[in-house]
C-alpha positions in Angstrom: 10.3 13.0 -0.7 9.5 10.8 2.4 10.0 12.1 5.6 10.4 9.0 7.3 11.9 5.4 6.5 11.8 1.9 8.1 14.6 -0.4 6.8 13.8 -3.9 6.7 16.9 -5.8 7.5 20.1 -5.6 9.9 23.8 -5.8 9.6 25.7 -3.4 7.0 23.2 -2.7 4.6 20.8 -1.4 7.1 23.5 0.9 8.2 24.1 1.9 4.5 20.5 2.7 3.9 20.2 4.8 6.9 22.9 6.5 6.6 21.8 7.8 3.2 18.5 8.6 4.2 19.8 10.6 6.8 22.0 12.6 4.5 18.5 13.2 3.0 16.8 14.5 5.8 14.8 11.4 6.3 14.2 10.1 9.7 14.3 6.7 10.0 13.4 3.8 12.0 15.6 0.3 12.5 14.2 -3.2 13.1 15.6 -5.7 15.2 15.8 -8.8 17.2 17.1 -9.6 20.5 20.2 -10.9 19.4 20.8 -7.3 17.8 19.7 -5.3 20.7 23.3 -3.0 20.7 23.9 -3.5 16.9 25.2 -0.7 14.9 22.4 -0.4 12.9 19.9 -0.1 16.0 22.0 2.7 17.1 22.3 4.8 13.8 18.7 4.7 13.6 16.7 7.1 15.3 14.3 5.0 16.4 13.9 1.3 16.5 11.8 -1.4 17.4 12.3 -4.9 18.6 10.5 -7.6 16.0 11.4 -11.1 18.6 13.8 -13.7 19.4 16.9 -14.1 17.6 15.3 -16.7 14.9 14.7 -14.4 11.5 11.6 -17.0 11.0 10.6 -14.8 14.6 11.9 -11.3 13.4 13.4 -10.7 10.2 11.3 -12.5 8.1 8.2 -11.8 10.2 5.8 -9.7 7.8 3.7 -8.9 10.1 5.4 -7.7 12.9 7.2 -5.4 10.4 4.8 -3.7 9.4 3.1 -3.6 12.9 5.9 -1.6 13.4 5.7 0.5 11.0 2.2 1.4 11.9 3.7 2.2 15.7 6.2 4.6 14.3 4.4 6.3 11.7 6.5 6.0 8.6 6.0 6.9 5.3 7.9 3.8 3.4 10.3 0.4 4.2 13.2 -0.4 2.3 13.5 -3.9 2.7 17.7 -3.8 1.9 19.0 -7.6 0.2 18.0 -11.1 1.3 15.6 -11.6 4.2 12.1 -10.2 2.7 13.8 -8.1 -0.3 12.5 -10.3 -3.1 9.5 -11.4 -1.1 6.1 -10.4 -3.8 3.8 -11.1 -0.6 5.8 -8.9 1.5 5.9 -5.7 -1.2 2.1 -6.2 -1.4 1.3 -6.2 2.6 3.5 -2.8 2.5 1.8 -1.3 -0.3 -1.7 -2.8 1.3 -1.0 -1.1 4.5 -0.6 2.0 2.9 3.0 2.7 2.8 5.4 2.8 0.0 7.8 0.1 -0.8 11.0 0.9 -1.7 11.7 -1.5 -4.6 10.1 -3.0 -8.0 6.4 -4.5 -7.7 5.6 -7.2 -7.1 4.5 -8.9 -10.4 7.9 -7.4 -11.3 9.7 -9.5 -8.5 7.3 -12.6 -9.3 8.2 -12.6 -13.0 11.6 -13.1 -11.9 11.8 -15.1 -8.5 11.2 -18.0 -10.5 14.3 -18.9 -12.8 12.3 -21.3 -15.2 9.2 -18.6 -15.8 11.9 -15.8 -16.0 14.4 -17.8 -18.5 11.2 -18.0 -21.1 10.0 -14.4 -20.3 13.8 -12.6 -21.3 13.9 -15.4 -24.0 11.0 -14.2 -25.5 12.6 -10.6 -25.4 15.7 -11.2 -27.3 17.7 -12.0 -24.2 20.3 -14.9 -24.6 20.1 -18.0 -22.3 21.7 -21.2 -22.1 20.1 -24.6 -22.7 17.9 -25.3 -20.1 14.5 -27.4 -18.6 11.7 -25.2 -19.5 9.3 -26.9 -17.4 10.7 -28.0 -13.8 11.4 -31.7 -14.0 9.0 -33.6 -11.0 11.0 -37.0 -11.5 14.6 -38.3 -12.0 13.4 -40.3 -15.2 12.0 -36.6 -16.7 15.1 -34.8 -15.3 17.3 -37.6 -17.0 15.5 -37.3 -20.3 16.1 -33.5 -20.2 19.5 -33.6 -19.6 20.1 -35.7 -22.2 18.8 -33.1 -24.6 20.7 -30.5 -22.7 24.2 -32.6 -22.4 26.3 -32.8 -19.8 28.1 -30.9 -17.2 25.0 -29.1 -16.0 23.7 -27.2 -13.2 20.9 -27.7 -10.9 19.0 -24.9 -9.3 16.4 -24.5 -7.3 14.2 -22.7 -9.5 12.7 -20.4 -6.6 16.4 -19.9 -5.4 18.7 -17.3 -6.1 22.1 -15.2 -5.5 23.9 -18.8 -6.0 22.0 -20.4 -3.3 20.7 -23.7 -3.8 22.3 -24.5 -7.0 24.9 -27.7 -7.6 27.5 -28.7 -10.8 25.9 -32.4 -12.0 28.5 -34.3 -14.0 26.9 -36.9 -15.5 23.6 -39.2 -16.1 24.5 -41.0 -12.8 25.4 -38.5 -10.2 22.1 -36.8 -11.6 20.1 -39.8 -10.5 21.7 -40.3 -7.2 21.3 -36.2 -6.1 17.7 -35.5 -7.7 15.5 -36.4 -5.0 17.6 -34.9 -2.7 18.2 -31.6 -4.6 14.2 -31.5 -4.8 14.0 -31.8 -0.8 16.4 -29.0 -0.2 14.8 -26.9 -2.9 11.5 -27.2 -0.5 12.8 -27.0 2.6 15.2 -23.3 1.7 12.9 -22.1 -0.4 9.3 -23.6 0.1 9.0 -25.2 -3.4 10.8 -28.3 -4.8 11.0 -27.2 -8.4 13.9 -27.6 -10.4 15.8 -26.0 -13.1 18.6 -27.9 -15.3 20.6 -25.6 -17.3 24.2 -26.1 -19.7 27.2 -25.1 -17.5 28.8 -23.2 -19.3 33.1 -23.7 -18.6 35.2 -21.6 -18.2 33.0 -18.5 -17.6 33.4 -15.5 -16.3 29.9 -14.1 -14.2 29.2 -10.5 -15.3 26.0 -8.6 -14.1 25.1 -5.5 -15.2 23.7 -2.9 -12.3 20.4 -1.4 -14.0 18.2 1.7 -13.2 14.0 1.8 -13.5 13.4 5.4 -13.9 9.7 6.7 -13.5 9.1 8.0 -17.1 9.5 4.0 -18.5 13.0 4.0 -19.3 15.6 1.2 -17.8 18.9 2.6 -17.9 22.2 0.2 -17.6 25.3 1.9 -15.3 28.0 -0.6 -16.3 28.9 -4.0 -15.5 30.7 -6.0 -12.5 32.6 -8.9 -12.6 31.9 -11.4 -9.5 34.1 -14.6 -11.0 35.8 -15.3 -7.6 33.5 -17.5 -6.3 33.2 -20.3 -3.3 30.2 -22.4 -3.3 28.3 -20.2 -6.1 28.7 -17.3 -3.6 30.6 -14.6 -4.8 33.7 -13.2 -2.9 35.1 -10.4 -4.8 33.5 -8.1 -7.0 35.2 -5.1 -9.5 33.4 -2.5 -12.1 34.2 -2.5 -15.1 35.1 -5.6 -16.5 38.3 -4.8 -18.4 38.7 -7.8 -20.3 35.0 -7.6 -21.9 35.2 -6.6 -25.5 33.3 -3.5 -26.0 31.4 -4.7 -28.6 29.9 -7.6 -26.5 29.8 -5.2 -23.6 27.5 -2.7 -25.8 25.2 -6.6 -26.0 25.2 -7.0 -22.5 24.1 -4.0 -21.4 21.6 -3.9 -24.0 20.1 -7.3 -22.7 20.1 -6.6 -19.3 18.0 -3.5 -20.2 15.5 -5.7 -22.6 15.2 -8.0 -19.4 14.2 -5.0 -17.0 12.1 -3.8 -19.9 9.8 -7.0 -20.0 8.7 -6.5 -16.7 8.6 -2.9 -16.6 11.0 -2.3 -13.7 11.3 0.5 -11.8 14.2 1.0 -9.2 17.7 -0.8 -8.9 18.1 -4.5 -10.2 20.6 -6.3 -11.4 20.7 -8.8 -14.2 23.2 -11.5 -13.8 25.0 -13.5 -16.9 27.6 -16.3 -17.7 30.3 -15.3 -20.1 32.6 -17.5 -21.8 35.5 -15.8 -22.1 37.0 -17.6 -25.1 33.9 -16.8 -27.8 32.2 -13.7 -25.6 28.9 -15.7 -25.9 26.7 -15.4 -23.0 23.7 -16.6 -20.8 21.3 -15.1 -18.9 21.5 -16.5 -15.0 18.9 -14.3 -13.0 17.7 -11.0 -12.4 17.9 -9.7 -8.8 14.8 -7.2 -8.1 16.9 -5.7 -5.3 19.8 -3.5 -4.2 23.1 -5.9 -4.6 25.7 -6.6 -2.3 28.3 -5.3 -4.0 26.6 -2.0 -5.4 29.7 -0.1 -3.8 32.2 -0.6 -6.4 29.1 0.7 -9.1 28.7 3.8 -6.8 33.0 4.7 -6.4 33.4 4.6 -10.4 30.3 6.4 -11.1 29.9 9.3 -8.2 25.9 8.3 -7.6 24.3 7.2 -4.5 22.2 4.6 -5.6 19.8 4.0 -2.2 18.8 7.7 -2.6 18.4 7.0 -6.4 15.9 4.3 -5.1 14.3 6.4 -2.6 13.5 9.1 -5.3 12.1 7.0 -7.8 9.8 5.5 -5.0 8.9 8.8 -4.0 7.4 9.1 -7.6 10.4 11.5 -8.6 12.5 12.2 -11.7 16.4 11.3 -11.2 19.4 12.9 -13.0 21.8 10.2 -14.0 24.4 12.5 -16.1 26.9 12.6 -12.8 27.0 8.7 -13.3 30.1 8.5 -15.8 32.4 6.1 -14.6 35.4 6.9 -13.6 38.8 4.5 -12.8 38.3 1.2 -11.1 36.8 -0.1 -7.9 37.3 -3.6 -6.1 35.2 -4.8 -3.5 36.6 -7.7 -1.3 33.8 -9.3 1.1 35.1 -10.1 5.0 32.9 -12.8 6.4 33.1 -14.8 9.6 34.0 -18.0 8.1 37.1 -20.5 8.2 38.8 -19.4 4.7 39.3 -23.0 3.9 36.4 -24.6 4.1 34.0 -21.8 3.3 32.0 -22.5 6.9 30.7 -20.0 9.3 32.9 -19.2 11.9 30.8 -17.0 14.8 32.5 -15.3 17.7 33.2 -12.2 19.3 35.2 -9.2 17.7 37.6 -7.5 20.3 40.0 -6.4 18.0 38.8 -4.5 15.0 41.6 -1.9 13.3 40.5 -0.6 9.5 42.6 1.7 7.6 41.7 5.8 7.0 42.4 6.4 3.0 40.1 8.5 1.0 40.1 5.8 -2.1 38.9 3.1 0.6 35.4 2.4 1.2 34.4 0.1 4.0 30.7 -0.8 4.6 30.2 -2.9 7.9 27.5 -3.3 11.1 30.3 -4.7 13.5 32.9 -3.2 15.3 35.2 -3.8 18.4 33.1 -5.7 21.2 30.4 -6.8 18.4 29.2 -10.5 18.7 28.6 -12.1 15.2 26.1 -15.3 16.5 25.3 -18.1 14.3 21.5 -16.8 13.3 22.9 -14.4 10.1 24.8 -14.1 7.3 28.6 -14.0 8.4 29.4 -10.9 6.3 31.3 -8.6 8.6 32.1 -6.0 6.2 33.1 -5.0 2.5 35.9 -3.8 1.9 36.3 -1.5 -1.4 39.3 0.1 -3.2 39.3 2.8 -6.0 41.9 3.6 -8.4 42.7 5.5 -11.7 42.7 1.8 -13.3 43.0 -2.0 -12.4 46.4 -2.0 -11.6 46.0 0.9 -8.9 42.9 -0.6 -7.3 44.6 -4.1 -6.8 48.2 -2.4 -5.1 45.6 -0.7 -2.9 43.6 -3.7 -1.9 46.3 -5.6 -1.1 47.8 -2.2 0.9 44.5 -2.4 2.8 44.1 -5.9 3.2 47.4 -6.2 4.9 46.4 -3.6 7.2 43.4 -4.5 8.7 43.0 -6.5 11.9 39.7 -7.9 13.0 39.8 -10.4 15.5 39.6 -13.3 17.9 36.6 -14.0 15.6 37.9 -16.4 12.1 37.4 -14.5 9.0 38.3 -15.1 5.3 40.9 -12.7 5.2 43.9 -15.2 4.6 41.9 -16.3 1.6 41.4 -12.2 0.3 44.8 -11.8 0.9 45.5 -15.1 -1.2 43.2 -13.8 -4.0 44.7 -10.0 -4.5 47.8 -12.2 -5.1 47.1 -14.5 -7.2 48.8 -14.3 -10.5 45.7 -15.3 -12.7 43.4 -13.0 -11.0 45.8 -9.9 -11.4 46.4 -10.4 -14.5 42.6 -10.7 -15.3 42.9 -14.5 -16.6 40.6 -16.5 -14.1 37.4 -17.6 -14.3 34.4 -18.9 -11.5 36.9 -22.1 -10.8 39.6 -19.8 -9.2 38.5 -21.0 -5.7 38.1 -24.4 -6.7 41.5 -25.2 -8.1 43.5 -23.5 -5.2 
């Protein structure tokens, strides 16, 4: 096992990781920028070093100086967390290059799927259902109109370097296609440094399953169960539960399988997570995207099932064998994500926390890098936290989110938590009836 361990990232997940690798004896090194000087993940590290100014173009997402420091603190690997440089090919090969082990897939694993045209044919070609889609990236609107055509209408348009719901847009019909092409093309370039563009059915109503998965170093790609992430604003998902009670077992027994052909093709190794659109009413489904990373809302796959899954990653970068038997799930888990935003129109709010109260039960899980007296600044994502619940079954779990939700206090800052509150009420969503429209009915 490593004996030492330089996470790649900031706020809550950086805390997460470290926290874990401690538990493992591991002694670990935080990165971070001036704006995160007294963050909580700076001071759970035992070391740290300062990357630049606030700008993640100057820190963050800086390879170099990452792995400078590195070098200046000796360690043995980088786990690179989600976003920022976690799906970055280049990134895994100037770790690897400078002689240190990356904590994640390879990179012609995350190239294979970092682009959602080249990895829509590569799981086609391995059995894996997707929907109707552009299998070249369409360079003008007379091309993109002549594909949607074949495709029909609603569709979506993604960014076909894009990902985790970023950069994608619902296109109605032939002439609100025309008018938004160009301009879909230019933010395509500008977030994500290429213009391409993937049209693809949208499929309504639809429920968005993923299915965590598990690269293990003998070959195999094992699947530990499902999420559903339907409550949704802006293609950004809000609130995520394991298992999906509603999924018939029998297209549950499909899913899994497909998400472990897709993580076959590519011979992944580590934690992924392959993503899919469901339609409820016939239990077809789609392939969306596979995510070579750790996931947001891997908590809720870790309360039903009793593993650790950063450690799990650490082992299998470490070249080791993992035991997966403790990994049967048990009862249901809820994770509700608290973000700096106004929880009406889905923008971010920054400010300063002076108030900050959780809750103390043993079936609540809370993963966060603020506390009272932090400063959430406009250069990051506004997650503040994620709240999860556990309970024998579905019914449980919600009376405890909304137990928990009502007794939390985090403030002057904005968060979403009138629109949490909003959702753990809602009669469609307890009684397991909605779809990804929820948030854009209400």
């Amino acid at each position: 096992m490593f004996r030492s361990l330089l996470v790649a990232n900031r706020g809550e997940i950086a805390v997460r990781i470290v926290r874990t690798a401690r538990s493992m004896g591991i002694r670990t090194v935080a990165v971070y920028s001036e704006a995160d000087a007294d963050a909580l993940h700076v001071r759970e590290a035992d070391e740290a070093a300062l990357l630049g100014p606030a700008p993640v173009q100057q820190s963050y997402l800086d390879i170099a100086r990452i792995i400078a420091a590195a070098q200046a603190h000796r360690v043995e690997a980088i786990h690179p967390g989600y976003g920022l440089l976690s799906e970055n090919a280049g990134f895994a090969r100037a770790v690897s290059g400078a002689g240190i082990a990356f904590v994640g897939p390879s990179p012609e694993a995350i190239e294979a799927m970092g682009d959602k045209s080249s990895a829509r044919r590569l799981v086609a070609r391995h059995g894996v259902p997707v929907a109707r889609g552009t299998g070249n990236p369409p360079r003008t609107v007379a091309e993109a109109l002549e594909a949607a055509n074949g495709i029909g209408f609603p569709l979506m348009l993604k960014a076909a370097a894009g990902g985790g719901g970023i950069g994608m847009s619902a296109v109605e019909s032939a002439e609100e296609l025309e008018r938004v092409f160009d301009q879909a093309r230019a933010r395509a370039e500008r977030m994500f440094g290429v213009p391409d563009l993937l049209l693809e059915q949208l499929v309504r109503p639809a429920r968005h399953v993923e299915v965590q998965i598990m690269g293990l170093n003998d070959g195999r790609v094992i699947a530990l169960g499902e999420r559903d992430c339907s409550v949704q604003r802006r293609f950004q998902k809000v609130v995520e539960e394991t298992p999906a009670r509603w999924l018939d077992d029998r297209i549950r027994e499909r899913l899994l399988a497909a998400a472990v052909r897709a993580g076959e093709c590519v011979d992944y190794r580590g934690a992924g997570t392959v993503e899919f659109l469901v339609d409820p009413t016939t239990g077809a489904f789609a392939f969306l995207e596979m995510n070579t990373r750790l996931q947001v809302e891997h908590p809720v796959t870790e309360m039903v099932t009793g593993l650790d899954l950063v450690e799990l990653q650490l082992r299998i970068a470490a070249g080791e064998q993992v035991d997966l038997r403790a990994g049967r799930p048990r009862g249901h888990a809820i994770e509700f994500r608290l973000y700096a935003e106004d929880p009406v129109r889905f923008l971010p709010a920054p400010g300063r926390i002076d108030s900050w109260t959780l809750p103390d039960h043993e079936w609540f899980r809370v993963d966060t890098g603020y506390g009272a007296g932090s400063e959430v600044t406009r250069y990051y994502d506004p997650l503040i936290a994620k709240l999860c619940v556990h309970g024998d079954d579905r019914q449980a779990a919600l009376a405890r989110a909304r137990q928990v939700l009502s007794e939390i206090v985090v403030g002057p800052v904005t968060t979403n938590l009138p629109l949490l509150r909003a959702v753990a009420e809602h009669p469609r969503f307890c009684e397991d009836t909605h779809d990804t429209r929820l948030l854009m009915n209400d």
